[in-house]
C-alpha positions as CSV (number, residue, x, y, z in Angstrom):
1,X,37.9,-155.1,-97.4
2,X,36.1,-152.5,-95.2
3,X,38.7,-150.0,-96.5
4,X,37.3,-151.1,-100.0
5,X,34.1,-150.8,-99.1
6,X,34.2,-147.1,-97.2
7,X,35.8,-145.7,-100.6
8,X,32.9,-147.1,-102.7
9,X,30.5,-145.6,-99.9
10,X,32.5,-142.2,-100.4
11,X,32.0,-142.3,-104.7
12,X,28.6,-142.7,-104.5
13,X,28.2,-140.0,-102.1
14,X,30.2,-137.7,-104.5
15,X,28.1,-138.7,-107.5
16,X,24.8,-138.6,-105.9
17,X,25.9,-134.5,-104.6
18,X,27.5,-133.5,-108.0
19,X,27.0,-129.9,-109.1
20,X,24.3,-128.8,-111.6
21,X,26.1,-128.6,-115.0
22,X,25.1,-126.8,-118.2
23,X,25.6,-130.6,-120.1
24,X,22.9,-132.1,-117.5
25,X,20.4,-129.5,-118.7
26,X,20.8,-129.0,-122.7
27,X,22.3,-131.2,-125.0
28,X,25.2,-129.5,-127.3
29,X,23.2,-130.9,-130.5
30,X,20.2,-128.7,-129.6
31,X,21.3,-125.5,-131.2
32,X,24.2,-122.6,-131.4
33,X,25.1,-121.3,-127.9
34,X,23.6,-118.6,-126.6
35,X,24.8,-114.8,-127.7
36,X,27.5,-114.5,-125.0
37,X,27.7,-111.1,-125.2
38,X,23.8,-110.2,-124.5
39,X,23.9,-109.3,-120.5
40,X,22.5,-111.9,-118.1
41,X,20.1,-110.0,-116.2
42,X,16.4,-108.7,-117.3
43,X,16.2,-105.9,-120.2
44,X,14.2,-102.7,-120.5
45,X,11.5,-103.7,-122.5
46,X,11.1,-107.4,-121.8
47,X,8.5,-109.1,-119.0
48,X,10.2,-109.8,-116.0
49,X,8.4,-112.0,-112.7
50,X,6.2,-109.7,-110.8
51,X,7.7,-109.6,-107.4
52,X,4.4,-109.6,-105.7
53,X,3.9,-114.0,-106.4
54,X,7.5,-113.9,-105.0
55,X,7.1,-116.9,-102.8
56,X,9.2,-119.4,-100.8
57,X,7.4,-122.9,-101.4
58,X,7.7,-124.9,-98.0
59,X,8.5,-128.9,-98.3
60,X,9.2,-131.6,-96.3
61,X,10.8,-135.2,-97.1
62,X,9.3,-138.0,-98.3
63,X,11.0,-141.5,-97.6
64,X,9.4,-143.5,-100.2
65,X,6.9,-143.1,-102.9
66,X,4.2,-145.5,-104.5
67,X,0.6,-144.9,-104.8
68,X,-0.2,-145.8,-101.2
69,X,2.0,-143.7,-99.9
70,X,0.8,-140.9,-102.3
71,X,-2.8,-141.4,-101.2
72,X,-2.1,-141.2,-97.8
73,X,-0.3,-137.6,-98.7
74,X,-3.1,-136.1,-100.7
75,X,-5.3,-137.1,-97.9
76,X,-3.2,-135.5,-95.4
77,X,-3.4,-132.1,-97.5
78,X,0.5,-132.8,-99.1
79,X,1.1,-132.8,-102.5
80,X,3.8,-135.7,-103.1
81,X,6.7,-134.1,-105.7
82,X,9.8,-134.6,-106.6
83,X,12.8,-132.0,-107.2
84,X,15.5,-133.3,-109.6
85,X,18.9,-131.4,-110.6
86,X,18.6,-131.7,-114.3
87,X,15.9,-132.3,-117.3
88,X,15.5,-136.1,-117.3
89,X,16.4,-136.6,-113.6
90,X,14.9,-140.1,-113.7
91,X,18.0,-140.9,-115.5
92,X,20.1,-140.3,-112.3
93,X,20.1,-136.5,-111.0
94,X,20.4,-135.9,-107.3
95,X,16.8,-136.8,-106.9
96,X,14.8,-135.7,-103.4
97,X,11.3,-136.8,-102.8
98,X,9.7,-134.4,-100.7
99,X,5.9,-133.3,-100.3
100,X,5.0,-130.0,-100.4
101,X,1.5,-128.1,-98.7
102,X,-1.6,-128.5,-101.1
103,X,-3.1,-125.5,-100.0
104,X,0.1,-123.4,-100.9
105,X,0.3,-124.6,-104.1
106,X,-3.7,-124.8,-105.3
107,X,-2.8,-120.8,-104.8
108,X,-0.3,-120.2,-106.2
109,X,-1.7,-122.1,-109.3
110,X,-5.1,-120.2,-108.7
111,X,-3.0,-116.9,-108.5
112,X,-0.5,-117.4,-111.4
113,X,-2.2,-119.5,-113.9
114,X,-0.9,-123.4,-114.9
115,X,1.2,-122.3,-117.6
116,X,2.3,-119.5,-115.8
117,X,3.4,-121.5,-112.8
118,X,5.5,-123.6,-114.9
119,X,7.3,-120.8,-116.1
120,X,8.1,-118.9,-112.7
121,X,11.4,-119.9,-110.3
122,X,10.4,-120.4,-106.6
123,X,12.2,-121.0,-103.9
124,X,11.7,-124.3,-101.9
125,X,12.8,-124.7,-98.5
126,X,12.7,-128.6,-97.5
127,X,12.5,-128.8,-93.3
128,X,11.9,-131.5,-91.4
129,X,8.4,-130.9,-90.4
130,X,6.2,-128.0,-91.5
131,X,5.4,-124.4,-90.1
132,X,9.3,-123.4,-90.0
133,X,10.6,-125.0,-86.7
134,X,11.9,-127.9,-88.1
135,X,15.6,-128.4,-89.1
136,X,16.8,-127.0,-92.9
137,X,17.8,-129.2,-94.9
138,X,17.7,-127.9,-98.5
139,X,16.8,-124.3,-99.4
140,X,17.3,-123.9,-103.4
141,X,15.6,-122.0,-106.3
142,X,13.4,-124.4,-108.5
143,X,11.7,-124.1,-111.1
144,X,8.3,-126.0,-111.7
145,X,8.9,-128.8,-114.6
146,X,5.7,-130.8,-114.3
147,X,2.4,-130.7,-113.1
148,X,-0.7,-133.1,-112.7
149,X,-4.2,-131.8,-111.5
150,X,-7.1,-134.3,-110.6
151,X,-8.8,-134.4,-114.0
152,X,-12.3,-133.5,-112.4
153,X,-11.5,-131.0,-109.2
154,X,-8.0,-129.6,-110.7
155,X,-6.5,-130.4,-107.2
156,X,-2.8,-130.8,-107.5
157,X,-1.6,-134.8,-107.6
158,X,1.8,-134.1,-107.9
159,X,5.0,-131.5,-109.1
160,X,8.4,-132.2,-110.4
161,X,11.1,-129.5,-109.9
162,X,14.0,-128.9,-111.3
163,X,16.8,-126.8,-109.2
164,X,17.5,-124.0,-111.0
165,X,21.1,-122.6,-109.7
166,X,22.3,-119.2,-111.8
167,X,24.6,-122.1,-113.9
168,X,21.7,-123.7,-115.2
169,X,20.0,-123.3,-118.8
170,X,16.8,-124.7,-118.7
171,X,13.9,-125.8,-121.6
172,X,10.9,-123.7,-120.5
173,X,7.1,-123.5,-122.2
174,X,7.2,-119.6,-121.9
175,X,3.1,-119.1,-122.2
176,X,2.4,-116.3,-124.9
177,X,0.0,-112.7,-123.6
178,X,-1.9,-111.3,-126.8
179,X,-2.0,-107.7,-126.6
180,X,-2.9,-105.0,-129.0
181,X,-6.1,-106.4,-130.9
182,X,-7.8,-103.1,-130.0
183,X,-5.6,-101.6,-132.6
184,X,-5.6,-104.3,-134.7
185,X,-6.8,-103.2,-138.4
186,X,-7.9,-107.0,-139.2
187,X,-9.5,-107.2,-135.8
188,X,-11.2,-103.9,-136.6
189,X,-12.7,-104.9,-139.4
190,X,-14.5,-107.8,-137.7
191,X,-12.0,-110.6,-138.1
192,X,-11.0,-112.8,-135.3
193,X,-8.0,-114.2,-133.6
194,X,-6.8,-117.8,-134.3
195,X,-4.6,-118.9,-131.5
196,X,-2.0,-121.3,-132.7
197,X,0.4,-121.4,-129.8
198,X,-0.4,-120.3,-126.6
199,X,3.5,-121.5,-125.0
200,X,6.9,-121.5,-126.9
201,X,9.6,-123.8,-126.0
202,X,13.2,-121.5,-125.0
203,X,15.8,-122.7,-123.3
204,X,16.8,-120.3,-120.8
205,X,19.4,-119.0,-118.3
206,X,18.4,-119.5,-115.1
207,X,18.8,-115.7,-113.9
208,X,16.4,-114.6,-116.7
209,X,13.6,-116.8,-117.1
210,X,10.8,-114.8,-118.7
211,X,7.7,-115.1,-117.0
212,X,5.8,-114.3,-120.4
213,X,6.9,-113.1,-124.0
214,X,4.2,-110.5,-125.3
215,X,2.7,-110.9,-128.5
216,X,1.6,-107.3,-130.3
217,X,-1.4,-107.9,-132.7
218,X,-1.4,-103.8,-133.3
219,X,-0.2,-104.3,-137.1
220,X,-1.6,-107.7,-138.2
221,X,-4.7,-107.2,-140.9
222,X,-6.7,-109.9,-142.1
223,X,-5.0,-112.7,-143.0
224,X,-1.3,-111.9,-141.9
225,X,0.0,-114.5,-139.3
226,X,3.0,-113.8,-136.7
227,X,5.4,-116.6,-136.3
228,X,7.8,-117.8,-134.1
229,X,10.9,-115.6,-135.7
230,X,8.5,-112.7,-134.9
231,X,8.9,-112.6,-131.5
232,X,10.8,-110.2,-129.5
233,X,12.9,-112.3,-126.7
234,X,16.1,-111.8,-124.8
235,X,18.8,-112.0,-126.8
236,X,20.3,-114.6,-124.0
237,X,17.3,-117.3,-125.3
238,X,17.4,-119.1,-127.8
239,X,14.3,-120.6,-129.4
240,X,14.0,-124.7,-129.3
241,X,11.2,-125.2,-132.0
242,X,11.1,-124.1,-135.7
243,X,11.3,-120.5,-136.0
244,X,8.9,-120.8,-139.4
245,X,5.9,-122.5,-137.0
246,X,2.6,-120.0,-136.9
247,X,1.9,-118.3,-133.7
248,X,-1.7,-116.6,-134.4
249,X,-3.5,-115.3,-137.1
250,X,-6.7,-112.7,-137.9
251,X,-8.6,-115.1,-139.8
252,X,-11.7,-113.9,-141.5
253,X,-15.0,-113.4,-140.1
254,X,-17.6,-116.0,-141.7
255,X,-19.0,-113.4,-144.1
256,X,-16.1,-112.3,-145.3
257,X,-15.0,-115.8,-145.9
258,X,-18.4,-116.1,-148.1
259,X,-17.6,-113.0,-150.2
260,X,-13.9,-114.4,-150.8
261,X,-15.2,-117.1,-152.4
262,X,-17.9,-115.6,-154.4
């Protein structure tokens, strides 16, 4: 009987520490595999993080959760989060509550931007007690999944992460930088820009998540719309909504809208 009951004890160890693995991130009925031959690493040409937001995000761990405890976090100036090893880690995926500092991550948010902190890989280091004495006991790269902000102060409530090993492919909201509407003939003319999307869904390689994908208004005239297919991306992503779906477009101003239909 206890021999039973140490090999149990022993499987559930090895399930609850199993590797990251490309099926836990992306499902094989999302779309074609990536190009394989494309190089894994960051191309000429292409946004790449800025190594001055480079940042190790500190943590400690969390024994339980529930609003109480949560309160008594936020109070104490620790943001109560989560760090998961795949997509829907509620479903079962090496889960590890931890809190990490408000202070560190209000800046980084303040810094960065929202969207642009859910698109940038950090790495946490979980210790047992803040200010780097305490004992290691997890340093990994994450990337931020989810994030809630107090709907009046924009104080962070709480962040999910995801580990993000060089193995993973992960769904990220990639937020879209507008550039070129001083050369923009529709622009020009006295048009303006209708933002459609302001974040594209890719699913990524963990080595090569873009911080950003420009989008270059320099050509569009009045009326002429970029879409998703029009973006330039590494050739290691691949696009997770449909290609056809409008990005932007130089609508026209109101009194050229008036002579249209006169």
């Amino acid at each position: 009987m206890l021999l039973r009951r140490s090999s149990e004890t022993l499987r559930l160890s090895i399930i609850h520490l199993r590797p990251f693995s490309h099926a836990a991130a992306i499902s094989p009925k999302e779309g074609a595999p990536l190009d394989p031959l494309a190089p894994l690493e960051y191309l000429e040409g292409f946004p790449r993080p800025d190594p001055k937001h480079a940042e190790t995000i500190m943590a400690v761990p969390r024994l339980s959760s529930g609003k109480i405890i949560s309160a008594k976090e936020r109070k104490a100036g620790r943001v109560p989060s989560i760090v998961f090893e795949q997509e829907k880690g509620e479903e079962g995926g090496n889960k590890r509550l931890i809190s990490v500092q408000a202070k560190q991550v209000r800046k980084l948010i303040d810094h960065l931007g929202q969207s642009f902190f859910l698109s940038r890989l950090f790495e946490l280091e979980v210790r047992s007690e803040f200010g780097g004495a305490g004992d290691l006991i997890e340093k990994v790269r994450v990337l931020p999944r989810k994030l809630h902000l107090h709907s009046a102060t924009d104080a962070p409530m709480n962040v999910t992460f995801l580990r993000a090993p060089s193995s993973a492919l992960l769904k990220v909201d990639v937020p879209l930088v507008f550039r070129g509407e001083d050369a923009s003939p529709g622009l020009r003319k006295g048009s303006y820009l209708n933002v459609i999307k302001r974040t594209v869904k890719y699913l990524c390689p963990a080595d090569i998540v873009p911080p950003y994908i420009d989008v270059d208004l320099s050509e569009l005239d009045v009326g002429q719309k970029l879409l998703m297919r029009d973006l330039k991306f590494h050739p290691r992503l691949q696009l997770l909504q449909s290609p056809d779906q409008p990005v932007c477009k130089i609508a026209g101003s109101a009194a050229q809208e008036q002579r249209k239909s006169k």
